[in-house]
mmCIF file of the N, C-alpha and C atoms, coordinates in Angstrom:
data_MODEL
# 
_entry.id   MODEL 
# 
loop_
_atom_site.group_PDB 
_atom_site.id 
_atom_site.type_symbol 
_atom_site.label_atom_id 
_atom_site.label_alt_id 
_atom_site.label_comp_id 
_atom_site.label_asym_id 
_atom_site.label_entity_id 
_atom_site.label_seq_id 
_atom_site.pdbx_PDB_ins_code 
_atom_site.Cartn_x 
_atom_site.Cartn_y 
_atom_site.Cartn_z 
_atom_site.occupancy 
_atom_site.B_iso_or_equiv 
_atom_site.pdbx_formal_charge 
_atom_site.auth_seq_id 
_atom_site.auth_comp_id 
_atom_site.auth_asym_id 
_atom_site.auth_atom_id 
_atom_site.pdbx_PDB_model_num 
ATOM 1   N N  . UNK A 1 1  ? 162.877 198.287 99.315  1.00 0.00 ? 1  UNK A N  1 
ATOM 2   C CA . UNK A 1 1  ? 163.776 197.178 99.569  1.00 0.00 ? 1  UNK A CA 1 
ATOM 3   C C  . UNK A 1 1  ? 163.040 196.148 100.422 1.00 0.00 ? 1  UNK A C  1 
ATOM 4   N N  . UNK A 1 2  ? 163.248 194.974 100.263 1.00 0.00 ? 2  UNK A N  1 
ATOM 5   C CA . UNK A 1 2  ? 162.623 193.923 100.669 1.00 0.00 ? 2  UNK A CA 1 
ATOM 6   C C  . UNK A 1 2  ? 163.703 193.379 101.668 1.00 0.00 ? 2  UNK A C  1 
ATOM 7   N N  . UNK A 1 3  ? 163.198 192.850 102.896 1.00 0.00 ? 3  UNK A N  1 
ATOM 8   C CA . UNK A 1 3  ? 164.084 192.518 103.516 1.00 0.00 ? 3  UNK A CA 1 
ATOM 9   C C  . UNK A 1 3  ? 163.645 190.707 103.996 1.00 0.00 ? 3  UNK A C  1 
ATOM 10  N N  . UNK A 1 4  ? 164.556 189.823 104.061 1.00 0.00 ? 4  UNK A N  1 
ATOM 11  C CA . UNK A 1 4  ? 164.670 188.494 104.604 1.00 0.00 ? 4  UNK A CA 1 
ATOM 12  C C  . UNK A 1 4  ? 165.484 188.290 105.569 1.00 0.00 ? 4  UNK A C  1 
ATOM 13  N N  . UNK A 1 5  ? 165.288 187.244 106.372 1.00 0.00 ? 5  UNK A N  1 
ATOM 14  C CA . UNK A 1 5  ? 165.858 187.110 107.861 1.00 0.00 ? 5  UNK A CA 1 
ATOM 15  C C  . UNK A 1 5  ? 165.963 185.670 107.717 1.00 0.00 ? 5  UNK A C  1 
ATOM 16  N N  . UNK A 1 6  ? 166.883 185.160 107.681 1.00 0.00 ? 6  UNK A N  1 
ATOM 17  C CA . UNK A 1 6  ? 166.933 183.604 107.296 1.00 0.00 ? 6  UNK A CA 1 
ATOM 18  C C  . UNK A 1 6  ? 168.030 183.020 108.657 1.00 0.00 ? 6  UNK A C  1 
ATOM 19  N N  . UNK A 1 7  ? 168.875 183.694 108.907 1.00 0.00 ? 7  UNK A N  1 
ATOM 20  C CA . UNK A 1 7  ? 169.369 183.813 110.524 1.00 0.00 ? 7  UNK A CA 1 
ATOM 21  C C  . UNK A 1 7  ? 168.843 182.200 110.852 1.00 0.00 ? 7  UNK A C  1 
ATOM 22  N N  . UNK A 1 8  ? 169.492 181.224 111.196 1.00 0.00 ? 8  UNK A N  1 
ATOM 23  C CA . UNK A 1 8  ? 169.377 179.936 112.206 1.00 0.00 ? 8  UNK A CA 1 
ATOM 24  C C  . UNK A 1 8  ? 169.029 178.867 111.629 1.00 0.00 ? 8  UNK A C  1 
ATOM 25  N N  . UNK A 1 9  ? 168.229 179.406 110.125 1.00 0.00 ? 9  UNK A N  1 
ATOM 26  C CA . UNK A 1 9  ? 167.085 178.129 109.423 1.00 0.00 ? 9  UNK A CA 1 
ATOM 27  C C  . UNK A 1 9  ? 168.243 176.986 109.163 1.00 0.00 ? 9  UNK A C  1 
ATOM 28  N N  . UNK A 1 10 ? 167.765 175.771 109.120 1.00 0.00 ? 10 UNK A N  1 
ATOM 29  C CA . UNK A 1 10 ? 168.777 174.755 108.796 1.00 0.00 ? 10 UNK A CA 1 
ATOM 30  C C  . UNK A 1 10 ? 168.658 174.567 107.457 1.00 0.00 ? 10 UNK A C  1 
ATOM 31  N N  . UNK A 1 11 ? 169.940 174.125 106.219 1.00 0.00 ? 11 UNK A N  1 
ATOM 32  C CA . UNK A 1 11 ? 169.965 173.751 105.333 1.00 0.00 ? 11 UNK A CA 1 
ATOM 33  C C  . UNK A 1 11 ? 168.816 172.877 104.817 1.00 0.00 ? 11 UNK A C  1 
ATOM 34  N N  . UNK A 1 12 ? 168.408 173.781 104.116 1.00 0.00 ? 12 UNK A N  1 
ATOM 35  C CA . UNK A 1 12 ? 169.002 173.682 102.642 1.00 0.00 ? 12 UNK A CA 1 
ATOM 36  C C  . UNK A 1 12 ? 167.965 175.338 102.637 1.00 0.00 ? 12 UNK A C  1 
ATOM 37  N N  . UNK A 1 13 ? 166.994 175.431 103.871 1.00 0.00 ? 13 UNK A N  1 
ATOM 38  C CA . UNK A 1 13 ? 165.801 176.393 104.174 1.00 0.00 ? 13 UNK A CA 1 
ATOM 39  C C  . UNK A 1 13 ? 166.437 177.984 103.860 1.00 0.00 ? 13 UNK A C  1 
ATOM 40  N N  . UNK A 1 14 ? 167.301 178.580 104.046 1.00 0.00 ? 14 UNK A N  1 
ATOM 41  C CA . UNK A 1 14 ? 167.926 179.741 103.527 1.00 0.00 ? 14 UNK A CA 1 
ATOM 42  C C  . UNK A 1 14 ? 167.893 179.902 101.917 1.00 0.00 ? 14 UNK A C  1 
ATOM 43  N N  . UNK A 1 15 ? 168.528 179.038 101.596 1.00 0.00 ? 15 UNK A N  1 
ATOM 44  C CA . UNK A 1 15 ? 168.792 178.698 100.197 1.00 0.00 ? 15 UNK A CA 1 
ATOM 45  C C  . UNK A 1 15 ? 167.552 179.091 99.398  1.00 0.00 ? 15 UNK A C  1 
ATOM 46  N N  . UNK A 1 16 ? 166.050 177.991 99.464  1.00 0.00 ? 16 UNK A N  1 
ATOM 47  C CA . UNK A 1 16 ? 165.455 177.359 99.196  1.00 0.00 ? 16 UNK A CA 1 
ATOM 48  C C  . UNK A 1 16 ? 164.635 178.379 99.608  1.00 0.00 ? 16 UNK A C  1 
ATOM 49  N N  . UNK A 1 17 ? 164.936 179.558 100.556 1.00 0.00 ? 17 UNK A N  1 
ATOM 50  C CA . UNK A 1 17 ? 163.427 180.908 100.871 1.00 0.00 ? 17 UNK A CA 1 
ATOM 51  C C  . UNK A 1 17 ? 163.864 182.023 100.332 1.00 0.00 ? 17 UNK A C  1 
ATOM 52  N N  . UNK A 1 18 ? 165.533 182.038 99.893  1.00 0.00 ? 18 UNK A N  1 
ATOM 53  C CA . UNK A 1 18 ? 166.105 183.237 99.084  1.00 0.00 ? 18 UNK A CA 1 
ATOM 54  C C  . UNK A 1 18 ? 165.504 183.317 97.706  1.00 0.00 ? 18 UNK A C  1 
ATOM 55  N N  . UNK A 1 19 ? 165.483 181.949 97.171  1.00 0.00 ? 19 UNK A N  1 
ATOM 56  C CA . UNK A 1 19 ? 165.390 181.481 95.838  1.00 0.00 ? 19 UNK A CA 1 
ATOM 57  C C  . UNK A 1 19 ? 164.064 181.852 95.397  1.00 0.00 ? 19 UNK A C  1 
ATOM 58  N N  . UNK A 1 20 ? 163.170 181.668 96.263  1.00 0.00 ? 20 UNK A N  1 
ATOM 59  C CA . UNK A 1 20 ? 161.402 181.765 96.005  1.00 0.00 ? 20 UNK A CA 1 
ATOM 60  C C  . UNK A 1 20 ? 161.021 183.064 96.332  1.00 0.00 ? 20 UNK A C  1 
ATOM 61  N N  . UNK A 1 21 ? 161.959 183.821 97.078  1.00 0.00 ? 21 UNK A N  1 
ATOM 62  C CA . UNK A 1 21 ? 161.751 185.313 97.300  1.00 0.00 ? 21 UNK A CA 1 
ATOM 63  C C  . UNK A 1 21 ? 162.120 186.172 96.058  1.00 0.00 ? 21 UNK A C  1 
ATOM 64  N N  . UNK A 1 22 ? 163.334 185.801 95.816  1.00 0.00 ? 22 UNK A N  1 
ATOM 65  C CA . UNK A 1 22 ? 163.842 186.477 94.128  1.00 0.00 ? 22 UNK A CA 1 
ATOM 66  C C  . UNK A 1 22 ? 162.714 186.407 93.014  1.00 0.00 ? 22 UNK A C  1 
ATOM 67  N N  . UNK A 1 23 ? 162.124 185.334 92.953  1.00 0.00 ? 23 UNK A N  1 
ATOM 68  C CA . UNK A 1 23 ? 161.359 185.436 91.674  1.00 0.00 ? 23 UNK A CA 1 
ATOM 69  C C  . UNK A 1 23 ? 159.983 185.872 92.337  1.00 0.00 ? 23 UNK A C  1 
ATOM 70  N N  . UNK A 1 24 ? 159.876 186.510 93.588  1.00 0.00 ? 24 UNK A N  1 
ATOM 71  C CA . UNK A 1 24 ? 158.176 187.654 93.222  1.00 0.00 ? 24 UNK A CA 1 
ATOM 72  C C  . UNK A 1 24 ? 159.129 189.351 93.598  1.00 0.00 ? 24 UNK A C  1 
ATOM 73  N N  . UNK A 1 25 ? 160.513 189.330 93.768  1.00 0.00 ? 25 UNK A N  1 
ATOM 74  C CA . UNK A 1 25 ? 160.687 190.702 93.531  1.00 0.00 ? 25 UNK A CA 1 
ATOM 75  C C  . UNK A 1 25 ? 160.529 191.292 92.157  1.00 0.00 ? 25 UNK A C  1 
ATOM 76  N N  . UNK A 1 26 ? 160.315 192.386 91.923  1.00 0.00 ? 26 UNK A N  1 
ATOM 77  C CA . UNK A 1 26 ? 160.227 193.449 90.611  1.00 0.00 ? 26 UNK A CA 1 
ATOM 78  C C  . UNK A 1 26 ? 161.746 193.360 89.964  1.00 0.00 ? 26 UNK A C  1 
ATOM 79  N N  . UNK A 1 27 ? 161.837 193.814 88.821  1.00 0.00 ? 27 UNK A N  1 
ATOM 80  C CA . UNK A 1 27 ? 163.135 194.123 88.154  1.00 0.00 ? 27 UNK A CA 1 
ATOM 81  C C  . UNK A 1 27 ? 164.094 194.771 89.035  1.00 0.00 ? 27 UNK A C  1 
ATOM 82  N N  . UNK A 1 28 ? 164.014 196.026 89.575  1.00 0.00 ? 28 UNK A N  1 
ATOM 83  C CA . UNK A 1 28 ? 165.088 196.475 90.070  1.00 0.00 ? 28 UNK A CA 1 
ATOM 84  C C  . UNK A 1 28 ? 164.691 196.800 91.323  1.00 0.00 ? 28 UNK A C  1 
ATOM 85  N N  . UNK A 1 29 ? 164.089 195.896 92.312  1.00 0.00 ? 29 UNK A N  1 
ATOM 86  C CA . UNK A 1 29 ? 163.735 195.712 93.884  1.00 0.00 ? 29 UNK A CA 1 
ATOM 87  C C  . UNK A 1 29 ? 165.172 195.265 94.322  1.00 0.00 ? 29 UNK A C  1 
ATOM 88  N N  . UNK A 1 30 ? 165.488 195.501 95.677  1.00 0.00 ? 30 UNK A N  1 
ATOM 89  C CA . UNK A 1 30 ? 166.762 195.158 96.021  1.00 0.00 ? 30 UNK A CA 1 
ATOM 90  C C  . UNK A 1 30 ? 166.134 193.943 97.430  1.00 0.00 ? 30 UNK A C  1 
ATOM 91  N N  . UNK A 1 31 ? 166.763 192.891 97.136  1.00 0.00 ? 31 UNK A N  1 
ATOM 92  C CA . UNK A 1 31 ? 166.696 191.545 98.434  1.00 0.00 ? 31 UNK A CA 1 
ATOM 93  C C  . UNK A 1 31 ? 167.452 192.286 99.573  1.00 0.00 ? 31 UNK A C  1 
ATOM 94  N N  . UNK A 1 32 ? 167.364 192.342 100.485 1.00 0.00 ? 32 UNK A N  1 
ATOM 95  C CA . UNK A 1 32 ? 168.200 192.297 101.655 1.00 0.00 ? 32 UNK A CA 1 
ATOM 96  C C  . UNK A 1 32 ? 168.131 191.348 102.502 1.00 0.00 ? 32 UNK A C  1 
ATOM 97  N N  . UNK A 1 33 ? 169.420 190.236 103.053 1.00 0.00 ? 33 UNK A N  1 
ATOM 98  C CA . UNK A 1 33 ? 169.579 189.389 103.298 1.00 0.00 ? 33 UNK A CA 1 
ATOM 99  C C  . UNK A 1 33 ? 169.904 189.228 104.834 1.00 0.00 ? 33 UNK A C  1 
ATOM 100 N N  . UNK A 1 34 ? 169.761 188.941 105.692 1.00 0.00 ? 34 UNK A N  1 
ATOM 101 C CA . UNK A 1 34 ? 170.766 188.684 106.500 1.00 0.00 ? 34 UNK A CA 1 
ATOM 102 C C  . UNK A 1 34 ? 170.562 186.978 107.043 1.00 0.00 ? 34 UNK A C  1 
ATOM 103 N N  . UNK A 1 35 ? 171.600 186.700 106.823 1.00 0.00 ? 35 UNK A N  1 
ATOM 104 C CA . UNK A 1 35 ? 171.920 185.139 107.734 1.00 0.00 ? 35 UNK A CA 1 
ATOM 105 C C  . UNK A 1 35 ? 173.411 184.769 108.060 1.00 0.00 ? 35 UNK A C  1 
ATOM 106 N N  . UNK A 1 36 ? 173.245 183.769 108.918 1.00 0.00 ? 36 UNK A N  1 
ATOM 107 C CA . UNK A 1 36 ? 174.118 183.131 110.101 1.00 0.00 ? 36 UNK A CA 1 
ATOM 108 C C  . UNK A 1 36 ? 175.526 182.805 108.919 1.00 0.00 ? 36 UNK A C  1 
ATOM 109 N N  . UNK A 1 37 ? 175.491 182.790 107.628 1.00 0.00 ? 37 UNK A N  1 
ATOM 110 C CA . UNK A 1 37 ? 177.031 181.944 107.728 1.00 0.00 ? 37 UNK A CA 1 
ATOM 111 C C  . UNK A 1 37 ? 176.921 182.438 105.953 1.00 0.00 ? 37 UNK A C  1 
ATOM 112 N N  . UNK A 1 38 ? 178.082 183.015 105.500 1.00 0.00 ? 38 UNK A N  1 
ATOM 113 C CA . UNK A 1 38 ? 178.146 183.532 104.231 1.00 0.00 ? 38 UNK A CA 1 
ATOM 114 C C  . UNK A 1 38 ? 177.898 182.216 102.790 1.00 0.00 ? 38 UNK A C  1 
ATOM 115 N N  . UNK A 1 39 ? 176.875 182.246 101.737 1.00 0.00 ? 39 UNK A N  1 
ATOM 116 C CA . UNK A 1 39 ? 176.108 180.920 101.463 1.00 0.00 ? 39 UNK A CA 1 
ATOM 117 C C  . UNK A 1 39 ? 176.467 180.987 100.077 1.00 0.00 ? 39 UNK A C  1 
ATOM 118 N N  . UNK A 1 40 ? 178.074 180.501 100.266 1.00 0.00 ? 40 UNK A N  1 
ATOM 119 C CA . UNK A 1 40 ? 178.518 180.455 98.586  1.00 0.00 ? 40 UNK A CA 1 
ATOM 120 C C  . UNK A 1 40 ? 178.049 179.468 97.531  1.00 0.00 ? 40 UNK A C  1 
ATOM 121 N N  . UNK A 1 41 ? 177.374 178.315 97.500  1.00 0.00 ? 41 UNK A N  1 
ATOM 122 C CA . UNK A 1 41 ? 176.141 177.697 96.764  1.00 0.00 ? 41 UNK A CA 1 
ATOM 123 C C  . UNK A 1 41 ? 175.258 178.908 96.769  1.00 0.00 ? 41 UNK A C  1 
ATOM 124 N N  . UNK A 1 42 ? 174.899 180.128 97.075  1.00 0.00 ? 42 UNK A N  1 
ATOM 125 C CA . UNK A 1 42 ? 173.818 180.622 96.750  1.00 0.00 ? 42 UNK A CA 1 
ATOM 126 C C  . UNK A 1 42 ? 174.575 181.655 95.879  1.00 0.00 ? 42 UNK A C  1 
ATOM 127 N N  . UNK A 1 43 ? 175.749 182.281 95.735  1.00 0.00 ? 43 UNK A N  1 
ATOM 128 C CA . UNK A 1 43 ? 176.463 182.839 94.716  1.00 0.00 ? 43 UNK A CA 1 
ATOM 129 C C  . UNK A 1 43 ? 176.777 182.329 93.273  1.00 0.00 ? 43 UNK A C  1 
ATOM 130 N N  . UNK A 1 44 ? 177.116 181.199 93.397  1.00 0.00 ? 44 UNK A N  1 
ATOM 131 C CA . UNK A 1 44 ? 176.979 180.182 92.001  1.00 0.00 ? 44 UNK A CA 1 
ATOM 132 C C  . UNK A 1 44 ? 175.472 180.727 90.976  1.00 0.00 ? 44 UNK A C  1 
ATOM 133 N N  . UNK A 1 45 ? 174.409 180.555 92.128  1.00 0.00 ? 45 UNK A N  1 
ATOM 134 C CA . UNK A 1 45 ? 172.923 180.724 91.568  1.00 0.00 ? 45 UNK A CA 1 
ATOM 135 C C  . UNK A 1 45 ? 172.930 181.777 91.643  1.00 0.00 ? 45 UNK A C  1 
ATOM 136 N N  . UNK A 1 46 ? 173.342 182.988 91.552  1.00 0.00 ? 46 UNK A N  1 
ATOM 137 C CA . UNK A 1 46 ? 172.695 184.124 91.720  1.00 0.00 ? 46 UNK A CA 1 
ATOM 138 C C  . UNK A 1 46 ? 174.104 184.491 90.209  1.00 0.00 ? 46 UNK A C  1 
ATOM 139 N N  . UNK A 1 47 ? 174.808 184.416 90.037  1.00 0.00 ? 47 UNK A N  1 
ATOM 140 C CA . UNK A 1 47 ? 175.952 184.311 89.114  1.00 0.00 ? 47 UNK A CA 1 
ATOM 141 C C  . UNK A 1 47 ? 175.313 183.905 87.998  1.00 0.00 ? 47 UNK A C  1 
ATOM 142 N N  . UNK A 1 48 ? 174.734 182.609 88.094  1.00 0.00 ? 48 UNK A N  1 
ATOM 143 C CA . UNK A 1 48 ? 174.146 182.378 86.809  1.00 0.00 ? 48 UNK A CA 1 
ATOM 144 C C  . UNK A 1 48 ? 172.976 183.226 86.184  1.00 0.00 ? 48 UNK A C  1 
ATOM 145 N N  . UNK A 1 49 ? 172.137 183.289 87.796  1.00 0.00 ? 49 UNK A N  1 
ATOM 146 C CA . UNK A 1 49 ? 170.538 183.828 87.311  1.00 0.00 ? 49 UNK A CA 1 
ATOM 147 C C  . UNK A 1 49 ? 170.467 185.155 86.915  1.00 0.00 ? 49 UNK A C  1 
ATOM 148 N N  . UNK A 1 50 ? 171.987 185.897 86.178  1.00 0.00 ? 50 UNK A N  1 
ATOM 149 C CA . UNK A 1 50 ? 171.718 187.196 86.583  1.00 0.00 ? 50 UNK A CA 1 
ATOM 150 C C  . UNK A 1 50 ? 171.480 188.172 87.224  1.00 0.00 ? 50 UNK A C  1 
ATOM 151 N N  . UNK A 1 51 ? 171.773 187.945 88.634  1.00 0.00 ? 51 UNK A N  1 
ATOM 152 C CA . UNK A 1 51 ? 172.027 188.934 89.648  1.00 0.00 ? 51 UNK A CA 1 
ATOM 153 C C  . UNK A 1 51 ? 173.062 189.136 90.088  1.00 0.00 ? 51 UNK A C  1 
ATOM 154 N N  . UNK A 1 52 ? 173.408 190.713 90.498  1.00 0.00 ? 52 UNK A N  1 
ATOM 155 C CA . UNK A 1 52 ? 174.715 191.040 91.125  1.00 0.00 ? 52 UNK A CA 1 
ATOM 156 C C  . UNK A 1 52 ? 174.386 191.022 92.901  1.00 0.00 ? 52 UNK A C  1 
ATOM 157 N N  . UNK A 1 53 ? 175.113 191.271 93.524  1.00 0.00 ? 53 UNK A N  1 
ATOM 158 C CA . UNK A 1 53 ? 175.275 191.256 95.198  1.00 0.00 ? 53 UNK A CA 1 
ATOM 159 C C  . UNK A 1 53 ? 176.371 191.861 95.822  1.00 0.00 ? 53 UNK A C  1 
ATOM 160 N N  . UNK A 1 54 ? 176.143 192.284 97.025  1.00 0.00 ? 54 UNK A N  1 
ATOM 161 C CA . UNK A 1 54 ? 176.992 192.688 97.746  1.00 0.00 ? 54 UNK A CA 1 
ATOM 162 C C  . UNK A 1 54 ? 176.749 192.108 99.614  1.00 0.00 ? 54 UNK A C  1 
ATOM 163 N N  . UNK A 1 55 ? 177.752 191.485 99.748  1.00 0.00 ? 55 UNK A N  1 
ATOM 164 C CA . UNK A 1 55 ? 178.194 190.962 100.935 1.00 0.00 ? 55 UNK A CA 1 
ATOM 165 C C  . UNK A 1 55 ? 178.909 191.883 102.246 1.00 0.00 ? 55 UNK A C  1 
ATOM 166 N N  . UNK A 1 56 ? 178.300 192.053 103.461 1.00 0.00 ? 56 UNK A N  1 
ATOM 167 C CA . UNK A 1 56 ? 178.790 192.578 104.211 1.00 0.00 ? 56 UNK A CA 1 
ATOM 168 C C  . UNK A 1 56 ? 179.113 191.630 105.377 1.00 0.00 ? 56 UNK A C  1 
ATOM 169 N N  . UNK A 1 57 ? 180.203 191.280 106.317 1.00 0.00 ? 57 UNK A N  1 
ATOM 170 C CA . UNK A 1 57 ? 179.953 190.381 107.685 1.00 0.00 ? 57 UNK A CA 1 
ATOM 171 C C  . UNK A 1 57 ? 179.757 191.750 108.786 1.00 0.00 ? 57 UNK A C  1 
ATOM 172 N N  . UNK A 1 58 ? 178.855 191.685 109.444 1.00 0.00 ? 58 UNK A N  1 
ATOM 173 C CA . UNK A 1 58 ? 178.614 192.336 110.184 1.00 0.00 ? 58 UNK A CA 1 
ATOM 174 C C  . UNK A 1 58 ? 179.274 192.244 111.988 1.00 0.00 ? 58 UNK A C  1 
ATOM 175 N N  . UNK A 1 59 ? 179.013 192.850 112.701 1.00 0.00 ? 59 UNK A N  1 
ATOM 176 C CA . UNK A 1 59 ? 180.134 192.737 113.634 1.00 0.00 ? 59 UNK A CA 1 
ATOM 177 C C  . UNK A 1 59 ? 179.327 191.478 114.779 1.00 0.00 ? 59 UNK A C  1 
ATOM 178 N N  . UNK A 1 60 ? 178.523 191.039 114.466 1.00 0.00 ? 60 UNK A N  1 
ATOM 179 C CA . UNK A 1 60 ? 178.212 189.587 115.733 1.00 0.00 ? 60 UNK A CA 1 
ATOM 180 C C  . UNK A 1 60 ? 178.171 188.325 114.577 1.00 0.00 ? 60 UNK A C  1 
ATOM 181 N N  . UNK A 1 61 ? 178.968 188.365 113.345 1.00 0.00 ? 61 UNK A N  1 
ATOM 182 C CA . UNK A 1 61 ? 179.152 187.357 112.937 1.00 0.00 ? 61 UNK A CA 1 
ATOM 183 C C  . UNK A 1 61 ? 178.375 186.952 111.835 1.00 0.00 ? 61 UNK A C  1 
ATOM 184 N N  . UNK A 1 62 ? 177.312 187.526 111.750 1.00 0.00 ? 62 UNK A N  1 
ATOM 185 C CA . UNK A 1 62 ? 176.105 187.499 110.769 1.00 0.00 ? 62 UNK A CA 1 
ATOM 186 C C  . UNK A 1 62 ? 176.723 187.851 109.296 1.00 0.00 ? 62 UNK A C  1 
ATOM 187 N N  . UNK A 1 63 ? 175.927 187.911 108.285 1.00 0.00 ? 63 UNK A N  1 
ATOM 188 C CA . UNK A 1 63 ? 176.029 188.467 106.620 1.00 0.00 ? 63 UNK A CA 1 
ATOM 189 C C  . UNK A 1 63 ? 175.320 189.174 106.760 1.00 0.00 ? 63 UNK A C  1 
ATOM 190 N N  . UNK A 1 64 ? 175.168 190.262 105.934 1.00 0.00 ? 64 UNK A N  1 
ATOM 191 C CA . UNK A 1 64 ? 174.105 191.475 105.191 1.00 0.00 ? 64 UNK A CA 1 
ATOM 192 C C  . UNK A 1 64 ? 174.429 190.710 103.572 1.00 0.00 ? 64 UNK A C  1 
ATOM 193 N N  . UNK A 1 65 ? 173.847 190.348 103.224 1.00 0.00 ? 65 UNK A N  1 
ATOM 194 C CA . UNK A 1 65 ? 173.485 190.236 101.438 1.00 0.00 ? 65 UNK A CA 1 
ATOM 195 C C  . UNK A 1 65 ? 172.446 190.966 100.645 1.00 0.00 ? 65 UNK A C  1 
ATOM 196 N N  . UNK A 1 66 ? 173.053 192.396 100.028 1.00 0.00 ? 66 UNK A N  1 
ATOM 197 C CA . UNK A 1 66 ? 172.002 192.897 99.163  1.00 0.00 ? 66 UNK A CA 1 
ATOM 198 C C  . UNK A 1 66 ? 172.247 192.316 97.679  1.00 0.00 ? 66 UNK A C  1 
ATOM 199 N N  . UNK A 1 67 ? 170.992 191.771 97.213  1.00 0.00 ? 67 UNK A N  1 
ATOM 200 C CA . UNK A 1 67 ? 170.690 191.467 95.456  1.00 0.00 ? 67 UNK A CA 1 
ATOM 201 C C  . UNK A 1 67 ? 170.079 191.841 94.854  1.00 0.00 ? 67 UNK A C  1 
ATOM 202 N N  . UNK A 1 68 ? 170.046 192.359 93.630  1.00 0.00 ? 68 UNK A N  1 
ATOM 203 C CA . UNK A 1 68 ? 169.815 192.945 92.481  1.00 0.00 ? 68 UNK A CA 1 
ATOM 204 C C  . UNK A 1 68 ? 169.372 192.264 91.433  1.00 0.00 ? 68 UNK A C  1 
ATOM 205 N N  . UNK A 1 69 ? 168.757 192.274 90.551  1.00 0.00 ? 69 UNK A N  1 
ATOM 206 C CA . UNK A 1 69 ? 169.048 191.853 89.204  1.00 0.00 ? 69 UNK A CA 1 
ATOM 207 C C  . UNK A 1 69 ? 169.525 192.811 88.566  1.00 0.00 ? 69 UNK A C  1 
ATOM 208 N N  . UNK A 1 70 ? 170.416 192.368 87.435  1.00 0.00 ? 70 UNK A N  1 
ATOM 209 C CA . UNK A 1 70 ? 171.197 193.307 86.581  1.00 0.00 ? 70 UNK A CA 1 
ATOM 210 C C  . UNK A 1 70 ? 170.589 193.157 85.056  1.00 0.00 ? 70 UNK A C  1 
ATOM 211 N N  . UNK A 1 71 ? 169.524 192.419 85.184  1.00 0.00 ? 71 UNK A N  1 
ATOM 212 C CA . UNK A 1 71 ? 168.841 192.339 83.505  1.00 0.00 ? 71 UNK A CA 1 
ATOM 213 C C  . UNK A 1 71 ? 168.232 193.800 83.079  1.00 0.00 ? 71 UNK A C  1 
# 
C-alpha cells in the first residue's frame, strides 16, 4: 500500500499530487490518502477513471481515503 499525505497543501496541490500518484500505482496497489478536508471534485475523477474508494473522517478532523482500481 502506498501511502500520501497531502494534509495543508493549498488547492488545487492535493488534487493535482493524488492524480499523478494514481497513474504510477500497479493494477491492484491500494492509494492511501490522508488530507485536511473530504475532496469531492476528486470523487467525480476517480468515478469516472474507474476507481472505487473508501472514506474514513478520522477523529482530529482529517480523511483516510483508500483507492483502488476496479479494472
Amino acid at each position: 500500500m502506498q501511502e500520501l499525505d497531502v494534509r495543508g497543501l493549498p488547492p488545487p496541490e492535493p488534487f493535482e499530487t493524488i492524480a499523478h500518484t494514481l497513474q504510477t500505482l500497479s493494477g491492484q496497489e491500494t492509494l492511501r490518502v490522508l488530507i485536511h478536508r473530504e475532496p469531492y471534485p476528486l470523487y467525480e475523477m476517480l468515478r469516472g477513471a474507474g476507481y472505487a474508494w473508501r472514506t474514513a473522517a478520522l477523529q482530529d478532523g482529517d480523511f483516510e481515503i483508500l483507492i483502488t482500481h476496479t479494472a
